[in-house]
TITILO-177299 format. One line per field, with one value per residue (C-alpha): chain; residue in one letter; x, y, z. Coordinates in nm, 2 decimals, always signed. Example, Ala and Ser with C-alpha at 12.3 -4.5 7.8 and 13.67 -1.06 7.14 Angstrom:
chain	A;A $
resn	A;S $
x	+1.23;+1.37 $
y	-0.45;-0.11 $
z	+0.78;+0.71 $
% end
This chain:
chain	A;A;A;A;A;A;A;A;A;A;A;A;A;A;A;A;A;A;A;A;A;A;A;A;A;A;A;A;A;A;A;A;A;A;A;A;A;A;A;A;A;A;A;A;A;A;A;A;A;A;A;A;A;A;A;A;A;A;A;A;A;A;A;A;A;A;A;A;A;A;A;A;A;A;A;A;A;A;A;A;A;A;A;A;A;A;A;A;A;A;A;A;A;A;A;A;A;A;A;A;A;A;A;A;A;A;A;A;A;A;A;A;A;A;A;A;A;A;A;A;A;A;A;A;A;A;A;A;A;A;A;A;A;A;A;A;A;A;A;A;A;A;A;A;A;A;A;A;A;A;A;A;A;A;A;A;A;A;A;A;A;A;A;A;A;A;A;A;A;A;A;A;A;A;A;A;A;A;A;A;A;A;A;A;A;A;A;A;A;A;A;A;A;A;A;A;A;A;A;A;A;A;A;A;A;A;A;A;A;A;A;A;A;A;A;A;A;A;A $
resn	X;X;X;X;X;X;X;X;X;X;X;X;X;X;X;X;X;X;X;X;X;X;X;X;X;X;X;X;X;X;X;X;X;X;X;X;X;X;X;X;X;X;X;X;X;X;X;X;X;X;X;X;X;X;X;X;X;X;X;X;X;X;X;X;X;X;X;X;X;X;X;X;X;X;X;X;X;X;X;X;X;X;X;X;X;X;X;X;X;X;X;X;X;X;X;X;X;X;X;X;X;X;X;X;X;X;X;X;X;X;X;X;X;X;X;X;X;X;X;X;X;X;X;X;X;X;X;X;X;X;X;X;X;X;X;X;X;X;X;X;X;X;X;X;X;X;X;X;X;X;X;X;X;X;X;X;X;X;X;X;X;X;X;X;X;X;X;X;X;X;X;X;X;X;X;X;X;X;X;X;X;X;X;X;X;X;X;X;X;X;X;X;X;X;X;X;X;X;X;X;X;X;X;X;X;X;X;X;X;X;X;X;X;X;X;X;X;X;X $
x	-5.31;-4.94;-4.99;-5.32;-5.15;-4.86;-5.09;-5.31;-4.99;-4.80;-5.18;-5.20;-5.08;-5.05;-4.80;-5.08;-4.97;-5.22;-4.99;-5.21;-5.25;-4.83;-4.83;-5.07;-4.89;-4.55;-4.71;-4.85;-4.51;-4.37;-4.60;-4.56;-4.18;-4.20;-4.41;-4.19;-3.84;-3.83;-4.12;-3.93;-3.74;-4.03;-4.18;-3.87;-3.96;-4.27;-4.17;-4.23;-3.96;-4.02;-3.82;-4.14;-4.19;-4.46;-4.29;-3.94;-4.06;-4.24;-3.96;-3.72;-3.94;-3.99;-3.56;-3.51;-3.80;-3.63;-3.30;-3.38;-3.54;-3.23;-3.02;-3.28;-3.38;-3.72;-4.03;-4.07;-3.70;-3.81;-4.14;-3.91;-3.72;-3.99;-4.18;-3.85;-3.80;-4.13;-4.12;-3.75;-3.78;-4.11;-3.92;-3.84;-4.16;-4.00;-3.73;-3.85;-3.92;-3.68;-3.37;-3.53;-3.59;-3.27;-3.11;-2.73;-2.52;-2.63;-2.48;-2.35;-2.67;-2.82;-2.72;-2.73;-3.09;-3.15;-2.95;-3.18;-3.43;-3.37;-3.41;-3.76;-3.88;-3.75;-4.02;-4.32;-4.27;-4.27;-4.58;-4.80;-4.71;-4.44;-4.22;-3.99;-3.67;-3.50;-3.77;-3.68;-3.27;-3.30;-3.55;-3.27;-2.97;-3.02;-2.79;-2.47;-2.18;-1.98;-1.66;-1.78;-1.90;-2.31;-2.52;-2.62;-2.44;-2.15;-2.12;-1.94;-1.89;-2.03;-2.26;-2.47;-2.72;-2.84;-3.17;-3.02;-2.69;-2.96;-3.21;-2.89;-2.82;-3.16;-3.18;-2.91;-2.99;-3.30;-3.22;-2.96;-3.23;-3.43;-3.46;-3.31;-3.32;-2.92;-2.91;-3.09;-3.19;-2.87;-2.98;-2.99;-2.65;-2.50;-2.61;-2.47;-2.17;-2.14;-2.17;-1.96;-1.63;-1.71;-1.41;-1.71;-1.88;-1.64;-1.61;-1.96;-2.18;-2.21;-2.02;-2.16;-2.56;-2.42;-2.29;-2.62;-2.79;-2.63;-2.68;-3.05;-3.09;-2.85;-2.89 $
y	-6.54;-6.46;-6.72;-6.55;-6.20;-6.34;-6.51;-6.24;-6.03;-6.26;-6.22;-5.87;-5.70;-5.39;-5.51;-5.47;-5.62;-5.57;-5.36;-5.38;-5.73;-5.78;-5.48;-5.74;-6.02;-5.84;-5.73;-6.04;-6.24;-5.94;-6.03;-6.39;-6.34;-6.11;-6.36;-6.63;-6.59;-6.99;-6.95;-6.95;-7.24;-7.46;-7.32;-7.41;-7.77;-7.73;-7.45;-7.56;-7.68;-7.48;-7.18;-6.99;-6.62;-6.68;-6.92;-6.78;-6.45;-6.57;-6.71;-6.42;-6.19;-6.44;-6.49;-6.12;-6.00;-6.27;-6.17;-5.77;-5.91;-6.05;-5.75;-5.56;-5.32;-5.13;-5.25;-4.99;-5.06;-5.44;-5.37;-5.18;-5.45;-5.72;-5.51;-5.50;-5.88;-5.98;-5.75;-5.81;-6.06;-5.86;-5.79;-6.17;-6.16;-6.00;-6.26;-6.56;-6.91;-7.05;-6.85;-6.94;-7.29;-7.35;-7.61;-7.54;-7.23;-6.93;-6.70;-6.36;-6.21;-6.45;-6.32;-5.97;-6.05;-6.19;-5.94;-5.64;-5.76;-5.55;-5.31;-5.40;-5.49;-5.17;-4.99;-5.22;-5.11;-4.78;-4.84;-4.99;-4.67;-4.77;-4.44;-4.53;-4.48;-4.73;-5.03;-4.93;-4.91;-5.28;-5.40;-5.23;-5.40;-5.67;-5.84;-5.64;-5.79;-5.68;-5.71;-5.50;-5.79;-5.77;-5.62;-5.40;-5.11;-5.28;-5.11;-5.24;-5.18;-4.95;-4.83;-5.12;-5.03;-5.22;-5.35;-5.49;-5.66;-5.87;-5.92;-6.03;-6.35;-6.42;-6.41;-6.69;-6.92;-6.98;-7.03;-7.26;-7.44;-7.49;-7.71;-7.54;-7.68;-7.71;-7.85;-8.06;-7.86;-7.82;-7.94;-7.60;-7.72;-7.72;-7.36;-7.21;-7.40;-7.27;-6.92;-6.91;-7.11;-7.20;-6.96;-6.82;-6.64;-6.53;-6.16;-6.13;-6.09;-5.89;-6.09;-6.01;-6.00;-6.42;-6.47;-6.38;-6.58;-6.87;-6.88;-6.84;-7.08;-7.34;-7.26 $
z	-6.18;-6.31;-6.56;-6.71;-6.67;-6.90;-7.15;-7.21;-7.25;-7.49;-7.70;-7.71;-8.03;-7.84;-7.56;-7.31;-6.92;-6.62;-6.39;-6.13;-6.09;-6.10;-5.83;-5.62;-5.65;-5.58;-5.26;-5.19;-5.22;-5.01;-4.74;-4.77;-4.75;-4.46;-4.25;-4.35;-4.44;-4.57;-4.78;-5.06;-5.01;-4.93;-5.31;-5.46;-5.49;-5.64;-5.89;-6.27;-6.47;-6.78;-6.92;-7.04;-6.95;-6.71;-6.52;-6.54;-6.46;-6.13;-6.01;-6.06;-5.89;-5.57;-5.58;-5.59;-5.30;-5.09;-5.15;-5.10;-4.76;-4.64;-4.77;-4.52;-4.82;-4.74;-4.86;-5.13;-5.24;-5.20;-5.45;-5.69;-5.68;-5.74;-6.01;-6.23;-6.18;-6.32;-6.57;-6.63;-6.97;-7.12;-7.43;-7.51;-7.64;-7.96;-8.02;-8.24;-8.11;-8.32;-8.19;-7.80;-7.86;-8.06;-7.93;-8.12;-8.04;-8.12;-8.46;-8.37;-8.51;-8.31;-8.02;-8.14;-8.14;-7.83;-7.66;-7.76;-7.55;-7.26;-7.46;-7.58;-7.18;-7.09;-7.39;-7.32;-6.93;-7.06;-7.28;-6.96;-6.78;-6.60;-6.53;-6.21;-6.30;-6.07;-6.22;-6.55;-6.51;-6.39;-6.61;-6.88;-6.69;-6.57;-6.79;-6.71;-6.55;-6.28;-6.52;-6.82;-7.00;-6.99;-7.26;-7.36;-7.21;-7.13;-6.79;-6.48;-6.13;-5.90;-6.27;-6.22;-5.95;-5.67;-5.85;-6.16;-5.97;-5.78;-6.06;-6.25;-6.00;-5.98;-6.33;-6.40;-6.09;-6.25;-6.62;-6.44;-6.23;-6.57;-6.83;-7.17;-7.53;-7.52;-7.18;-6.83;-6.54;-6.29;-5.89;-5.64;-5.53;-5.86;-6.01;-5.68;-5.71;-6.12;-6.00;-5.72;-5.91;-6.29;-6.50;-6.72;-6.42;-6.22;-6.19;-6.33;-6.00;-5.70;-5.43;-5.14;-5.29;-5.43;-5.06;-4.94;-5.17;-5.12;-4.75;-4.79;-5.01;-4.84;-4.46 $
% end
């Protein structure tokens, strides 16, 4: 069902997404969760090894329900939460194939590109109806870094809000857990292990949300 939802979004020349059917699904992978705290890591395995929008976004929203669970956030904060994360990378849908499947560095306009498209998720949201503010700040920033050094506000701290900080380590452990054009898949053991010590992450994510993570993923 996600898959078709995506499709049929990725088709429309208006920017049209069925936000009833990602509410249901959200609600359903809330329930699932609920019922069983290691559903997630029993999916894990059989997730699909492609870094398309559908799949990517899927997966994003299941990391971030199950990681609001285990942060005990309420079940609307936990819906909030999910809605942003599969709406998160809407906008990507405006960057050109050949800058996402490049398989060199990217140019500074390049990147300039590719790091509007927040920006661009956070519109289309708006276009479908989407209004709640908290969605739409982490739809917006999920790319910020703890340091200063996200796009595309730059903020820092105690500005980034609860939503995006956990959007943002969902976010990375699963373009880490993918295959890229530049790059093979890293193993669960080895993206944790990236974000937790590698110099170019450090200082970029909420430490006690990537503590918690960790654990539910490893225990």
């Amino acid at each position: 069902i996600n898959k078709q939802i995506f499709n049929d979004f990725l088709k429309s020349k208006e920017d049209v997404i069925n936000t009833s059917c990602l509410d249901q699904i959200v609600k359903s992978l809330i329930m699932l969760i609920k019922y069983n705290p290691n559903y997630l890591k029993g999916m894990i395995p059989h997730f699909i090894s492609e870094y398309s929008i559908p799949y990517h976004s899927l997966h994003v929203c299941m990391y971030s329900i199950t990681l609001s669970h285990f942060l005990n956030f309420s079940k609307e904060e936990t819906f909030q939460v999910g809605k942003a994360a599969l709406m998160h990378d809407l906008g990507v849908k405006k960057i050109n194939d050949s800058i996402l499947h490049k398989k060199t560095p990217l140019t500074a306009e390049e990147l300039e590109i590719v790091h509007k498209h927040p920006h661009y998720s956070s519109e289309i949201a708006k276009k479908n109806f989407v209004n709640n503010q908290y969605v739409l700040d982490a739809i917006m920033h999920h790319h910020e870094n703890l340091d200063g050094t996200g796009y595309p506000h730059r903020i820092k701290g105690e500005n980034i809000r609860d939503f995006a900080a956990i959007i943002s380590i969902c976010d990375v452990f699963d373009a880490l857990t993918n295959d890229r054009p530049y790059r093979k898949k890293h193993s669960t053991f080895d993206a944790l292990k990236i974000m937790m010590t590698n110099q170019s992450m450090t200082g970029k994510f909420n430490k006690q949300y990537l503590k918690v993570f960790l654990n539910l993923l490893t225990q």
